[in-house]
LUMLUMBA-254523 format. One record per residue: residue number from 1; chain; x, y, z of N, C-alpha, C in turn. Coordinates in steps of 0.02 Angstrom, whole numbers, plus 50000, padded with zeros to 5 digits. Layout:
BEGIN
- nr_kette_nx_ny_nz_cax_cay_caz_cx_cy_cz
- NUM_A_X_Y_Z_X_Y_Z_X_Y_Z
...
! end
This chain:
BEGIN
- nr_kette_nx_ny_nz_cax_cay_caz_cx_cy_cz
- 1_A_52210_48133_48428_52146_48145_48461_52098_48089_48445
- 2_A_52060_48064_48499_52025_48007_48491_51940_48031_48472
- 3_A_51909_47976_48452_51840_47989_48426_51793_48001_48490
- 4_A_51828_48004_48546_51761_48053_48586_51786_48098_48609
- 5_A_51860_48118_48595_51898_48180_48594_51870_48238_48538
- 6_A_51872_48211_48500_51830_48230_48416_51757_48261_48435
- 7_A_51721_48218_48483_51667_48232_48481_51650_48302_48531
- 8_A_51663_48288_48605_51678_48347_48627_51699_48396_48610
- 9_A_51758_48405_48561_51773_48461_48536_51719_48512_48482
- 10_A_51712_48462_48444_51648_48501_48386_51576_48509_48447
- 11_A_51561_48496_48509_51513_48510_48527_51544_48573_48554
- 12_A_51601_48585_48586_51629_48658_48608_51615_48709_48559
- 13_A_51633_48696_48486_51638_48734_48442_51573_48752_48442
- 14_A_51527_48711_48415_51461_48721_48410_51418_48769_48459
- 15_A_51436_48741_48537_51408_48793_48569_51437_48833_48589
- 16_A_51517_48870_48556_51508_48940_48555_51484_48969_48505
- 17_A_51495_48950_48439_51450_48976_48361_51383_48993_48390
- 18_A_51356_48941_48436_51296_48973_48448_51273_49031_48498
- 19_A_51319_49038_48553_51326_49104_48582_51337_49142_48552
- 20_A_51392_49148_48472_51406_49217_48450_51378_49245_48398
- 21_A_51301_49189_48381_51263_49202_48377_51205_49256_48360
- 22_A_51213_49226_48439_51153_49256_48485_51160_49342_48508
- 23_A_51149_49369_48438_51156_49466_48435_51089_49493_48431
- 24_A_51104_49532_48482_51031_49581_48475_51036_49660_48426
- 25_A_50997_49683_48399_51024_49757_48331_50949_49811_48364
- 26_A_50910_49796_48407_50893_49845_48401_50932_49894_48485
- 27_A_50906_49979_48485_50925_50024_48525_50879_50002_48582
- 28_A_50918_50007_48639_50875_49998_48735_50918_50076_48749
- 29_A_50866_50097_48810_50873_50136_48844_50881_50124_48901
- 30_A_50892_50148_48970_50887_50123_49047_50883_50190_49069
- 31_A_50829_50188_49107_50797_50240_49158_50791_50248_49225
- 32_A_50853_50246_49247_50867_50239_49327_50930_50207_49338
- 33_A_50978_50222_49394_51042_50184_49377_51033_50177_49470
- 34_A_50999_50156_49481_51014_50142_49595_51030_50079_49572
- 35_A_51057_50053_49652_51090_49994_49677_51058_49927_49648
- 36_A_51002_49924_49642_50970_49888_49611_50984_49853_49541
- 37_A_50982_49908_49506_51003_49909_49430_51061_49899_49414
- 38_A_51100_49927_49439_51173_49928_49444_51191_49842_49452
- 39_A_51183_49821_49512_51179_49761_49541_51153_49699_49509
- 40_A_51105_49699_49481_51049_49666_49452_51056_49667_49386
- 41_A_51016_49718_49377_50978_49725_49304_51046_49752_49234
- 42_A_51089_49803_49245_51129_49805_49177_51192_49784_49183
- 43_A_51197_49712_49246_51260_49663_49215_51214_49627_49160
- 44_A_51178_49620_49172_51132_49551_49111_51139_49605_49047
- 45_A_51096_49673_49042_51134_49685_48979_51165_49695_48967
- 46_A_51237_49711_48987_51309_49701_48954_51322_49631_48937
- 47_A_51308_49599_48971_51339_49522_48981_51268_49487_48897
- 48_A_51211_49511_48891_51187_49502_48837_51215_49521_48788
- 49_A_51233_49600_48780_51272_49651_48725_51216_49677_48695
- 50_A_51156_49682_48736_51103_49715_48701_51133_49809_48683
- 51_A_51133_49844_48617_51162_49913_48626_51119_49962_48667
- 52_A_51159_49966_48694_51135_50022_48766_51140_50123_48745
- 53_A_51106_50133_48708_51107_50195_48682_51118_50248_48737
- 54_A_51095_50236_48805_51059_50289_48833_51048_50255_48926
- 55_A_51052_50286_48951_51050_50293_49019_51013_50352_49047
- 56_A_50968_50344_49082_50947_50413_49102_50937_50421_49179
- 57_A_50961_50481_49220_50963_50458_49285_50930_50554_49309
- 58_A_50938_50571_49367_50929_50628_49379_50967_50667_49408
- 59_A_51032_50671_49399_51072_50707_49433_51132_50712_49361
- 60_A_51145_50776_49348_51184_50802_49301_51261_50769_49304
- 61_A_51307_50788_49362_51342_50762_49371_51357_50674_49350
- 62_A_51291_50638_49390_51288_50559_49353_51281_50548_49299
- 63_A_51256_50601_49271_51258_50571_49180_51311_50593_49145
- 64_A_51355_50644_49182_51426_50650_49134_51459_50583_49161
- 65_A_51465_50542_49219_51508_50489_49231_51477_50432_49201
- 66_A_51412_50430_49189_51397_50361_49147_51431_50381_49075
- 67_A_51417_50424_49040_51457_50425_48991_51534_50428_48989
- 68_A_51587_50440_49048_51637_50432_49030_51618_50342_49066
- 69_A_51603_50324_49099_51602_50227_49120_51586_50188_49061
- 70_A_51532_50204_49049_51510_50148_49000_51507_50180_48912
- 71_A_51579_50167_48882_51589_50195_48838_51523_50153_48792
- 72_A_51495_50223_48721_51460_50215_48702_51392_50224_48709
- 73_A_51372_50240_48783_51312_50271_48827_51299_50326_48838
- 74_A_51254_50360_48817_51240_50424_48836_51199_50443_48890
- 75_A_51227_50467_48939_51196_50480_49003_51170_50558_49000
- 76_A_51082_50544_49008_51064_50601_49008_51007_50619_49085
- 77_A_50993_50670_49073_50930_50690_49121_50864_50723_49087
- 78_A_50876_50682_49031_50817_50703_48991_50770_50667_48957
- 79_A_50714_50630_48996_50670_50584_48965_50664_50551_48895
- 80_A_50653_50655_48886_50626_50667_48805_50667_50652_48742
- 81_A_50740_50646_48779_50783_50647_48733_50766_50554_48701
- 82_A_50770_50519_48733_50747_50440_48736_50679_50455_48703
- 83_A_50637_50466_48739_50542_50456_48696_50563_50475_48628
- 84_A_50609_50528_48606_50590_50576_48544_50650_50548_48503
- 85_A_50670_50476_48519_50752_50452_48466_50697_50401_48422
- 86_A_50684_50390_48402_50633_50342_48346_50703_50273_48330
- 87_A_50752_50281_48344_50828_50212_48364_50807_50190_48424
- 88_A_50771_50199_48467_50760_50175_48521_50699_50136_48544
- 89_A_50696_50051_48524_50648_50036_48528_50607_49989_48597
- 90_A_50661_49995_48645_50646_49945_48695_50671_50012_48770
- 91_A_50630_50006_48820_50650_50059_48873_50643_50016_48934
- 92_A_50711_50018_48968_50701_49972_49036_50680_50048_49092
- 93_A_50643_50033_49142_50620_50087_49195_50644_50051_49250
- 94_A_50699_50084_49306_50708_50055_49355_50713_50122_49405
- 95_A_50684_50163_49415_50695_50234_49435_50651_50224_49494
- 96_A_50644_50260_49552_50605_50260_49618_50551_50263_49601
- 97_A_50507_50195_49659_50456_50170_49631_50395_50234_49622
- 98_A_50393_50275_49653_50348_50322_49640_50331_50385_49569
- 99_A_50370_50353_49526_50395_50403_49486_50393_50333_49422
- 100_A_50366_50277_49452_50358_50223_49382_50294_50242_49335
- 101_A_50244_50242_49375_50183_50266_49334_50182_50323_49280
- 102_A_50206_50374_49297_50228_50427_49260_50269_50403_49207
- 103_A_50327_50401_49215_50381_50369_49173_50344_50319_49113
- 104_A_50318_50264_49163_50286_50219_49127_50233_50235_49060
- 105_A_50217_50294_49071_50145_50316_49047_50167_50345_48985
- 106_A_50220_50383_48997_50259_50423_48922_50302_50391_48892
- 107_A_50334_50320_48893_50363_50269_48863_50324_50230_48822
- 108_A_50241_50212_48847_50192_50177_48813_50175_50230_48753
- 109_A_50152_50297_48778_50123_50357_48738_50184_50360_48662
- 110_A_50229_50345_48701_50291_50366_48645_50301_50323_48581
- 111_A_50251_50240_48614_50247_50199_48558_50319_50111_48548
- 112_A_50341_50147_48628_50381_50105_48648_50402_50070_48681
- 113_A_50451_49970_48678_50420_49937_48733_50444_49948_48794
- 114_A_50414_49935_48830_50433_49943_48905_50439_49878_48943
- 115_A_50491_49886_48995_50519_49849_49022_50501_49872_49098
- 116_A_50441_49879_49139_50443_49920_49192_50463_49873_49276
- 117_A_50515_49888_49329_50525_49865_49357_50459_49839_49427
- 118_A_50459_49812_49467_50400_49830_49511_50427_49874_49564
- 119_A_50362_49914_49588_50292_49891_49561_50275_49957_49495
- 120_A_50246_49938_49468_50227_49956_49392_50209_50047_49412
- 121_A_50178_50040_49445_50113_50092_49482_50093_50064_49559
- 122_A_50068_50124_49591_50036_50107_49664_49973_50094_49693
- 123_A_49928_50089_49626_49875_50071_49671_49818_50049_49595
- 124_A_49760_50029_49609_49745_49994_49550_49717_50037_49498
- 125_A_49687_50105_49528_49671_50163_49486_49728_50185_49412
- 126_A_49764_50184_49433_49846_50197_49421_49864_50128_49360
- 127_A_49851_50063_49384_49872_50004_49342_49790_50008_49275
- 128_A_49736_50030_49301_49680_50033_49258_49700_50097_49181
- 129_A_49738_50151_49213_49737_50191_49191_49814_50160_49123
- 130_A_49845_50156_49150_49930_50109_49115_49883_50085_49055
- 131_A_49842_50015_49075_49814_49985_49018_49775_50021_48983
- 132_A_49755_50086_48989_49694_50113_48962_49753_50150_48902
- 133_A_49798_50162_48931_49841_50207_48893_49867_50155_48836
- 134_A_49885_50091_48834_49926_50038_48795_49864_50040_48751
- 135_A_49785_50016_48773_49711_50027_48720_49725_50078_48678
- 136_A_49738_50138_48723_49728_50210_48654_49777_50212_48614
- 137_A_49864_50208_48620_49942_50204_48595_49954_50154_48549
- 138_A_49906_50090_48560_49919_50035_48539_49970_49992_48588
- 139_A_49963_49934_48586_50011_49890_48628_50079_49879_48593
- 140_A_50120_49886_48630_50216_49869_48611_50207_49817_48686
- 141_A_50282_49791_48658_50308_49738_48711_50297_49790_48776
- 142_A_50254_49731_48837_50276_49763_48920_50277_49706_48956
- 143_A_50338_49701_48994_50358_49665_49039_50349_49678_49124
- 144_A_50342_49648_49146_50330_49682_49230_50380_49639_49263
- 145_A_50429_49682_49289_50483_49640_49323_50480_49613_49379
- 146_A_50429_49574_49412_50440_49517_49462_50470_49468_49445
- 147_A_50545_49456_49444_50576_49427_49440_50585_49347_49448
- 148_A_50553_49330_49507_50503_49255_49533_50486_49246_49470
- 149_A_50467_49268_49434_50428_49200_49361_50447_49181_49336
- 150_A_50525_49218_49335_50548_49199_49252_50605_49150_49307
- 151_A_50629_49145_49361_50687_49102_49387_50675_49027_49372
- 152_A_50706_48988_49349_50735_48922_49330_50683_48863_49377
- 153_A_50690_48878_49432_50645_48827_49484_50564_48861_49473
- 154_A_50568_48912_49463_50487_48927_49449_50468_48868_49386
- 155_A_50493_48883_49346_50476_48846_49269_50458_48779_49282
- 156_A_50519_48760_49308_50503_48701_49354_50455_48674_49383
- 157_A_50428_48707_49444_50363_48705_49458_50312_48699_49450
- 158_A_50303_48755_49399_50239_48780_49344_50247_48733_49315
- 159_A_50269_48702_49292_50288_48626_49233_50259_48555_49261
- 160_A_50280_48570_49347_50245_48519_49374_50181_48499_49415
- 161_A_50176_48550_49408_50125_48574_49456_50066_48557_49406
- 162_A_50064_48552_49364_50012_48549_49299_49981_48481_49310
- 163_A_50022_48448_49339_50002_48357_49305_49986_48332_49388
- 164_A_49997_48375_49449_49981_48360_49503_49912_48391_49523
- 165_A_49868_48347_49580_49808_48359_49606_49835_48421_49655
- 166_A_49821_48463_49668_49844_48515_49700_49804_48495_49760
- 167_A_49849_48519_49823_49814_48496_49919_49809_48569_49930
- 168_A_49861_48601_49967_49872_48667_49992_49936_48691_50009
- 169_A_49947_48752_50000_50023_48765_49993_50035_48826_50075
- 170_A_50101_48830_50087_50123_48848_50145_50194_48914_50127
- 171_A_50167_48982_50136_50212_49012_50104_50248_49070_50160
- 172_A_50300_49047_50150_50350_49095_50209_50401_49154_50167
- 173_A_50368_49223_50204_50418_49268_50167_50450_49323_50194
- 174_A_50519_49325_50261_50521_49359_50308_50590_49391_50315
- 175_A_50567_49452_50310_50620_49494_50320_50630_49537_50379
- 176_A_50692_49596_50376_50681_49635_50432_50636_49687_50426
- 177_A_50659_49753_50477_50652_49806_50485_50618_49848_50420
- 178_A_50575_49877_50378_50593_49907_50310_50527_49984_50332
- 179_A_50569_50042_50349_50543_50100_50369_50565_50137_50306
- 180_A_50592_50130_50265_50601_50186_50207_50548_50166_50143
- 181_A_50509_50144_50131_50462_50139_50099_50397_50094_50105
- 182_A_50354_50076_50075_50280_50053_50065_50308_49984_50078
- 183_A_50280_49917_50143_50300_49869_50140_50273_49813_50105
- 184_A_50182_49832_50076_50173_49792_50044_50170_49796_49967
- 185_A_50182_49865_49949_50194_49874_49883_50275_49847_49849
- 186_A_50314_49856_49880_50380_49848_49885_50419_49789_49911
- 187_A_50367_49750_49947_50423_49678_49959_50362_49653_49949
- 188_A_50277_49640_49998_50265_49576_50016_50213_49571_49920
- 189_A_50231_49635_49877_50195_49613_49821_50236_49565_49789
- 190_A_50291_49527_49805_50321_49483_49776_50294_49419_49776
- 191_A_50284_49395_49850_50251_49323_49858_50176_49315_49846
- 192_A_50127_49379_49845_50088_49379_49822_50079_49369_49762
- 193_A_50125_49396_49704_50121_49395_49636_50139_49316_49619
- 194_A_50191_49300_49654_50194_49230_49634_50153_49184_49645
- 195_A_50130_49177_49714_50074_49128_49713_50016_49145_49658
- 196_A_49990_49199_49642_49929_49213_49598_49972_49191_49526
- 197_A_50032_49209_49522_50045_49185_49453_50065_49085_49462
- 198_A_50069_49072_49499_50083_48995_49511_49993_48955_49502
- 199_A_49962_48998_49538_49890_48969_49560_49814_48999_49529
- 200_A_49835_49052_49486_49796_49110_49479_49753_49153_49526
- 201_A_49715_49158_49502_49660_49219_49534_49650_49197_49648
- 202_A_49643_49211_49658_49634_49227_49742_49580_49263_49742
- 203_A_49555_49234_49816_49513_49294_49848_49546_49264_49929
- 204_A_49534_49328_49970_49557_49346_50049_49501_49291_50083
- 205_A_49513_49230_50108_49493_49187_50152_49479_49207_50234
- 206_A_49543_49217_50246_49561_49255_50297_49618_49310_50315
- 207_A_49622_49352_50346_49672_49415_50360_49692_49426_50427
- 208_A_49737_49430_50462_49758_49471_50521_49832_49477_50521
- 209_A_49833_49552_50542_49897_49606_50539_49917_49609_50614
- 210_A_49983_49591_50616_50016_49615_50675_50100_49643_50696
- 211_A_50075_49677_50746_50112_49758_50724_50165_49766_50772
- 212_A_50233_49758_50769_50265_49767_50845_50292_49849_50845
- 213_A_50329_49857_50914_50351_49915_50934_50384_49955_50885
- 214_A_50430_49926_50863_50479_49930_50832_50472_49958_50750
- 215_A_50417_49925_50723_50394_49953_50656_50375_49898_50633
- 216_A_50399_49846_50678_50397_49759_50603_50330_49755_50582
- 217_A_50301_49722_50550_50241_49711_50521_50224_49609_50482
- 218_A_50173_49585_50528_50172_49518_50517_50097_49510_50470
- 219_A_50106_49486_50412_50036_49466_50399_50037_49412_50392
- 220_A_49964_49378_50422_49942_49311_50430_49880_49299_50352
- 221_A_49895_49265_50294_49856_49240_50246_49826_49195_50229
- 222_A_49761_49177_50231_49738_49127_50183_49702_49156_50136
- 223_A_49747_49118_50077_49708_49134_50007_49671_49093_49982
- 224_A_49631_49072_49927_49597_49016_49939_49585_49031_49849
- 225_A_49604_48994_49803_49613_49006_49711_49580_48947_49698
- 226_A_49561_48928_49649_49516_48884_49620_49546_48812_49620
- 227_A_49582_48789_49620_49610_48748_49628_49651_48723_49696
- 228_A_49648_48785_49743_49718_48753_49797_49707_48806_49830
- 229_A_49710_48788_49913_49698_48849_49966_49766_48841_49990
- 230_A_49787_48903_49984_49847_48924_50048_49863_48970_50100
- 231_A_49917_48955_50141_49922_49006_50203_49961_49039_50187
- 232_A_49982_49109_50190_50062_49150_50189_50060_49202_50250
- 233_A_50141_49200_50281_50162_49223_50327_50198_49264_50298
- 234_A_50212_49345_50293_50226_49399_50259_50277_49436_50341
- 235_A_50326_49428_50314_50309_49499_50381_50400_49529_50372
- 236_A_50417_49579_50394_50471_49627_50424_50481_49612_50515
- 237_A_50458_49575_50522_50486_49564_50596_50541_49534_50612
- 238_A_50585_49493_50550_50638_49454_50579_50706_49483_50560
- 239_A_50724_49458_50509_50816_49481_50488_50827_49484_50425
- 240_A_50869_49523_50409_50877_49557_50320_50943_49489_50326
- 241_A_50996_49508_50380_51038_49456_50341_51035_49371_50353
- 242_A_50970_49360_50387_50944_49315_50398_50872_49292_50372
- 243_A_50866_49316_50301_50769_49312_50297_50771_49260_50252
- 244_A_50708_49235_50266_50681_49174_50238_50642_49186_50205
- 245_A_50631_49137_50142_50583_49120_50095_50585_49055_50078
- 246_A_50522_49017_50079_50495_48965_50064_50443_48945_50064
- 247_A_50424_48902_50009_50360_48885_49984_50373_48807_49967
- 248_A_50306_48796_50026_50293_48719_50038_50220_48683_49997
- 249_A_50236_48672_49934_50166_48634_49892_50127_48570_49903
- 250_A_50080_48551_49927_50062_48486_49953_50032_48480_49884
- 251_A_50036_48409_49858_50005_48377_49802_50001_48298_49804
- 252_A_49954_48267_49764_49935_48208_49788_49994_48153_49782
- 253_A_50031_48183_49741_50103_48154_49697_50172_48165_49773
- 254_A_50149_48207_49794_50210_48240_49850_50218_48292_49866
- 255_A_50252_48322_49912_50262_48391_49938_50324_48399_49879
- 256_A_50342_48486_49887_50371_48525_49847_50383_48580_49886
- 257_A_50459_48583_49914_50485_48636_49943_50560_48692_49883
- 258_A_50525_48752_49878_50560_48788_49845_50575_48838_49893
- 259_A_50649_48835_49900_50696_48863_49941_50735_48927_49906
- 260_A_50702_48997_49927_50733_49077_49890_50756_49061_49829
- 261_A_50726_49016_49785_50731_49029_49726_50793_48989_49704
- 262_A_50805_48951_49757_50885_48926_49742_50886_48854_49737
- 263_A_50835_48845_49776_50817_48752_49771_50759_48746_49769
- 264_A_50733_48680_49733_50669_48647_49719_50693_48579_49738
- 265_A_50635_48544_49790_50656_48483_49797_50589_48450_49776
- 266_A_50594_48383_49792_50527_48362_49779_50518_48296_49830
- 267_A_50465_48272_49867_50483_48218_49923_50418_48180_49885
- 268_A_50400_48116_49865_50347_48102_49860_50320_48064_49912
- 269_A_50257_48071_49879_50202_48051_49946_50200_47977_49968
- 270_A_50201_47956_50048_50213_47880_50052_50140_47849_50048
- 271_A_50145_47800_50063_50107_47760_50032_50069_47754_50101
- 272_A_49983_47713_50107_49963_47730_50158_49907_47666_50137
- 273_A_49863_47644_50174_49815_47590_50191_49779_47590_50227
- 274_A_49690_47610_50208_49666_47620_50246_49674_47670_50288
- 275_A_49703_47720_50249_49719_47787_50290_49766_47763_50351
- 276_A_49785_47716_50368_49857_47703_50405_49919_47725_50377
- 277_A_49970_47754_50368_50031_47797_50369_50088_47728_50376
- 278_A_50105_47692_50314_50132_47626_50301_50229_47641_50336
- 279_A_50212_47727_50344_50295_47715_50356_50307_47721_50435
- 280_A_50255_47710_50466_50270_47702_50530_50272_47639_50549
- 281_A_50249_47589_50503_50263_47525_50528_50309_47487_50485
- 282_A_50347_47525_50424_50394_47499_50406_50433_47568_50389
- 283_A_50473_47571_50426_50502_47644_50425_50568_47662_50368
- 284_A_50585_47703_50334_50639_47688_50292_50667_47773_50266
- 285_A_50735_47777_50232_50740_47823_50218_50704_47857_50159
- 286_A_50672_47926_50145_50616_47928_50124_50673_47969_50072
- 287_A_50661_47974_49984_50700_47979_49950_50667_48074_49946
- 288_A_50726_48114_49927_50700_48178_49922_50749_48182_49859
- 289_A_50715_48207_49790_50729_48229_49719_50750_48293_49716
- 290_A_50820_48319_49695_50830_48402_49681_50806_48409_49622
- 291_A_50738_48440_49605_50741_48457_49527_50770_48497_49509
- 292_A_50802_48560_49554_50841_48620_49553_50892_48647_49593
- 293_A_50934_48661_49575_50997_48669_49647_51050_48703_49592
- 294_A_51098_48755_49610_51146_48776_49582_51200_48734_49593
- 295_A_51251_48724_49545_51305_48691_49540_51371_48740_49587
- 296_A_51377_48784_49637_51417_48800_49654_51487_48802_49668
- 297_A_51506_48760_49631_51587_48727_49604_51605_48749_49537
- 298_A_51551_48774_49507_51579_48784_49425_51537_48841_49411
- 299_A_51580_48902_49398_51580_48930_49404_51547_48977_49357
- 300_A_51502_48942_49294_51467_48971_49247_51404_49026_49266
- 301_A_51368_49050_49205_51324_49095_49194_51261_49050_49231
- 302_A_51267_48994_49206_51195_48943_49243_51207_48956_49333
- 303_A_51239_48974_49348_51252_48942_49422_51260_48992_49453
- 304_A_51255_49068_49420_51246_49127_49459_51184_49153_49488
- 305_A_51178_49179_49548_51130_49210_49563_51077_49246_49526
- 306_A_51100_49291_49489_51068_49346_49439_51019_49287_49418
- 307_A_51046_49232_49383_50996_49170_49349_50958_49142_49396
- 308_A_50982_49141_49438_50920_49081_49479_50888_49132_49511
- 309_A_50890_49197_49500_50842_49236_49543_50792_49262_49500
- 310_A_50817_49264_49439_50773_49271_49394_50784_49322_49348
- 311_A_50831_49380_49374_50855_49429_49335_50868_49426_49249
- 312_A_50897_49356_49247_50928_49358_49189_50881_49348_49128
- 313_A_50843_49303_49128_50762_49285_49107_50707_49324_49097
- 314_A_50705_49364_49131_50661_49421_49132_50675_49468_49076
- 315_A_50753_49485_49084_50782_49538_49028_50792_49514_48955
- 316_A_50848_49450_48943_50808_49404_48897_50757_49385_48851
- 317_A_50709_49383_48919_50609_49382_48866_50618_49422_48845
- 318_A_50596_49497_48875_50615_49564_48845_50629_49577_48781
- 319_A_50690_49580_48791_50740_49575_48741_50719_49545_48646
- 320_A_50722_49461_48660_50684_49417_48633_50619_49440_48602
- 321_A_50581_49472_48642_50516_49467_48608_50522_49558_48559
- 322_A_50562_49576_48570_50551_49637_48547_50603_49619_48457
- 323_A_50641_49598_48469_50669_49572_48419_50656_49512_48367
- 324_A_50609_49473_48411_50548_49445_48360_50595_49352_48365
- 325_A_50624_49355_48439_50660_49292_48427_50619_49247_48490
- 326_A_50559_49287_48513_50532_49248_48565_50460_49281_48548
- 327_A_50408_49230_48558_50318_49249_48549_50310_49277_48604
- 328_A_50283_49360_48600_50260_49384_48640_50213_49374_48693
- 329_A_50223_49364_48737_50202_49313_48803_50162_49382_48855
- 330_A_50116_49393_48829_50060_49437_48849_50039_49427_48939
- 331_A_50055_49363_48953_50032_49351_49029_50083_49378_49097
- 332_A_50151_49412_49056_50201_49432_49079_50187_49504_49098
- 333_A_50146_49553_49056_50116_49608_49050_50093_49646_49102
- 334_A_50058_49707_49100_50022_49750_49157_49954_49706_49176
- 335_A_49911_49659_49145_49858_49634_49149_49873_49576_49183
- 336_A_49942_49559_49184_49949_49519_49224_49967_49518_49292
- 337_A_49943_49577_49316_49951_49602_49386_49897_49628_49417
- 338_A_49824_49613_49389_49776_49652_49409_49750_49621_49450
- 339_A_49754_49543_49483_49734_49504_49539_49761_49530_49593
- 340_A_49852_49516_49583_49889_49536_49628_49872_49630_49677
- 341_A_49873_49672_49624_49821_49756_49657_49778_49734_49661
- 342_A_49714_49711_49651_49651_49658_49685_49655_49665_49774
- 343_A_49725_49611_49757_49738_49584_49835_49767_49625_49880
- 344_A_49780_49679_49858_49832_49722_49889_49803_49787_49903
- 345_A_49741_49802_49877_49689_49830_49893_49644_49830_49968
- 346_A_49620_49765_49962_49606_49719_49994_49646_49718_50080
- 347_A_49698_49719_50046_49735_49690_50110_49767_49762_50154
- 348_A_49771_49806_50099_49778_49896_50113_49724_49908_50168
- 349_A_49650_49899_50139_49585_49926_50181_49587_49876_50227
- 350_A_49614_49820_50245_49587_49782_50302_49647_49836_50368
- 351_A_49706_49834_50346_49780_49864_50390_49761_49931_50402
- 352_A_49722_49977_50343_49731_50048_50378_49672_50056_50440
- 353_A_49634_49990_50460_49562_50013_50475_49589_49974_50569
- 354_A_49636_49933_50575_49663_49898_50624_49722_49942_50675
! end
């Protein structure tokens, strides 16, 4: 074996010692087992090995089959049994969104952290009341799962976005049909949350709602944050297995297109004279930078969906901060959503009155 045979090898070694590591000792619970969760949220903790004490769902039958599935899990239909285990120090909530606030409220009371999926609660009375409860209980770890923050190209962003003059950003977020629940509590609070967490605080510039036969629903946005005004196009009018998301950043440095979370590119800005546009009279191929893109050939943990969507990161922090291997990152929290119900308020009373 040769000396960069040698070397590769002890870096293999090394970074598995350091994966096996990487053990978590305290008790999680999970409070809801739909498609979602299933899908999403408890491959990451198996695939972490965080110990999963407890499952809690609402149907009797489902909690005798989580306990024969996931040996070592106790599948119950009983909240209390979880609030009242003092081994149980971290509680993920992924249960129908109407039934989070509640849930939410006797997990904090109980003195324990919470992991709550979105949306947290439905309306801002509801998110006032959450924090009022963490004031009286005392604060434990809480995470709010919009998933967008914690994904790989966000970081990215947020990283770069710091050192650029901010212009105005262009945000597309379009899905189909969605008649079985609340459309802006439930999808369009996503792109909202991100831009306010990318840009901070907002106020409503401009608003108009439009409404087809069918059920779709289009909103037209300008937000306008202290630093950077933008437009967003929200709507259910187009295609589930066709929907788009993208967010177009103008900065003095260059545009910045982040593509569903899966790509970040970066184009910089050409050069210009006298406000003349230098590439029309010397025209050339204009270089575009991937700062982010999945490796789709290799077949690792980096290059899965769950990660670049953000799933994996989210649970992770979590995780991390409750175990004292990551600084509790407070901006991740219920307070960190009180712009976003702000806007959603806002944008509620303009739609029910149209």
């Amino acid at each position: 074996m040769g000396y960069l045979d040698n070397i590769i090898d002890r870096y293999k070694r090394m970074r598995s010692m350091r994966e096996l590591r990487r053990t978590y000792t305290q008790q999680y619970a999970l409070v809801g087992l739909g498609n979602h969760c299933a899908n999403n949220l408890l491959p990451v903790i198996q695939y972490l090995q965080l110990p999963l004490k407890y499952i809690c769902c609402t149907s009797e039958k489902k909690a005798e089959l989580i306990s024969q599935k996931y040996k070592g899990v106790k599948g119950t239909t009983s909240l209390q049994d979880i609030l009242l285990d003092d081994t149980v120090s971290g509680v993920f909530v992924a249960a129908h969104p109407h039934s989070h606030f509640q849930i939410a409220t006797e997990v904090i009371k109980a003195g324990k952290s919470l992991f709550i999926e979105k949306p947290p609660c439905e309306n801002e009375r509801e998110l006032k009341a959450l924090t009022d409860t963490i004031k009286l209980y005392g604060s434990q770890h809480i995470v709010v799962g919009l998933q967008r923050r914690f994904a790989p190209a966000t970081q990215i962003l947020k990283k770069r976005l710091k050192g650029d003059g901010k212009r105005h950003y262009h945000y597309r977020y379009l899905t189909g049909l969605y008649p079985e629940g609340d459309t802006l509590l439930d999808l369009f609070i996503h792109p909202l949350d991100y831009v306010t967490f990318l840009f901070g605080e907002a106020k409503i510039k401009s608003l108009d709602v439009i409404r087809s036969r069918d059920g779709g629903q289009t909103l037209f946005l300008v937000l306008e944050h202290q630093e950077i005004t933008g437009m967003l196009e929200l709507s259910t009018d187009y295609s589930w297995q066709e929907a788009q998301e993208q967010l177009n950043v103008s900065t003095d440095k260059g545009l910045y297109v982040l593509e569903k979370m899966e790509r970040l590119d970066f184009m910089p800005r050409r050069s210009a004279m006298l406000g003349i546009p230098l590439e029309k009279a010397f025209p050339n191929n204009g270089a575009t930078i991937c700062l982010y893109g999945k490796n789709n050939f290799v077949p690792t943990i980096g290059n899965n969906q769950i990660v670049s969507q953000g799933f994996f990161s989210e649970i992770k922090t979590f995780a991390d901060m409750i175990e004292n291997k990551h600084e509790a990152n407070y901006a991740l929290g219920l307070e960190s959503v009180n712009h976003v119900y702000s806007l959603m308020a806002e944008i509620h009373k303009y739609t029910s009155k149209k």
